[in-house]
C-alpha positions in Angstrom: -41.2 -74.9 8.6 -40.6 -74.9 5.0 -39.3 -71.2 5.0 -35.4 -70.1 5.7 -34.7 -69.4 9.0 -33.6 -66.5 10.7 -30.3 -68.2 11.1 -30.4 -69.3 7.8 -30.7 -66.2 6.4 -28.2 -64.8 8.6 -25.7 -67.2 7.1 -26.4 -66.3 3.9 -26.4 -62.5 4.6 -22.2 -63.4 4.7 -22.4 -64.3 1.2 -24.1 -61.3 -0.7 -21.2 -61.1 -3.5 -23.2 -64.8 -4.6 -26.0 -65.2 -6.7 -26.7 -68.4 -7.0 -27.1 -72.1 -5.1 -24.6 -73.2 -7.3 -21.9 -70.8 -6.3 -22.2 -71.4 -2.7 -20.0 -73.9 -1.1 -21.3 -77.1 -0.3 -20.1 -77.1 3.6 -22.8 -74.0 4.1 -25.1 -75.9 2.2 -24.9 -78.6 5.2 -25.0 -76.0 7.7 -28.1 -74.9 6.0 -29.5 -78.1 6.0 -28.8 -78.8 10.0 -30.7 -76.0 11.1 -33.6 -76.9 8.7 -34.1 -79.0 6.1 -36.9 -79.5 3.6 -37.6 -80.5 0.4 -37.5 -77.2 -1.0 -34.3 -75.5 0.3 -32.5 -75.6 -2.8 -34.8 -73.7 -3.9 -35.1 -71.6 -1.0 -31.6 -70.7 -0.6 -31.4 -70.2 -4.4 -34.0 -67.6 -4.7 -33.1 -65.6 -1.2 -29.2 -65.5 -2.4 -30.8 -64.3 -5.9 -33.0 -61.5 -3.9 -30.5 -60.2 -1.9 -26.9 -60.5 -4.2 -25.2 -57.1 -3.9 -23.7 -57.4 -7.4 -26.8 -58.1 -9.2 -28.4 -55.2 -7.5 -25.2 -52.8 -8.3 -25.7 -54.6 -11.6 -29.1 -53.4 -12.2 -29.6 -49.9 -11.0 -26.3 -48.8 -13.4 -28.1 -50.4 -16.1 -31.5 -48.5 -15.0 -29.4 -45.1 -15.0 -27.6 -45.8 -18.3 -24.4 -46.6 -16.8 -21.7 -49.1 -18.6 
């Protein structure tokens, strides 16, 4: 299975105030990769923290309504 898991994702769910692989510790990184590694869960990970970062969305819809 080359997607995240559901326990994956509910892993990362605890990290919503991240945005990026980088940011996220390497110990969950190896959690991650227990449950289910493949070649492309860097990337996987990457994109879902990206997708689902409360900041960035908080981010975004003050800058859509003209808020500083």
């Amino acid at each position: 299975m080359r997607n995240l898991t559901s326990k994956q994702k509910k892993i990362l769910d605890k990290y919503k105030h991240i945005n990026s692989m980088e940011e996220l510790s390497y110990d969950v990184y190896e959690k991650l990769e227990k449950i289910n590694n493949t070649e492309i869960l860097y990337q996987n990970v990457d994109m879902y923290l990206r997708d689902n970062c409360e900041a960035e969305k908080v981010y975004y819809f003050n800058k859509k309504q003209g808020v500083k």
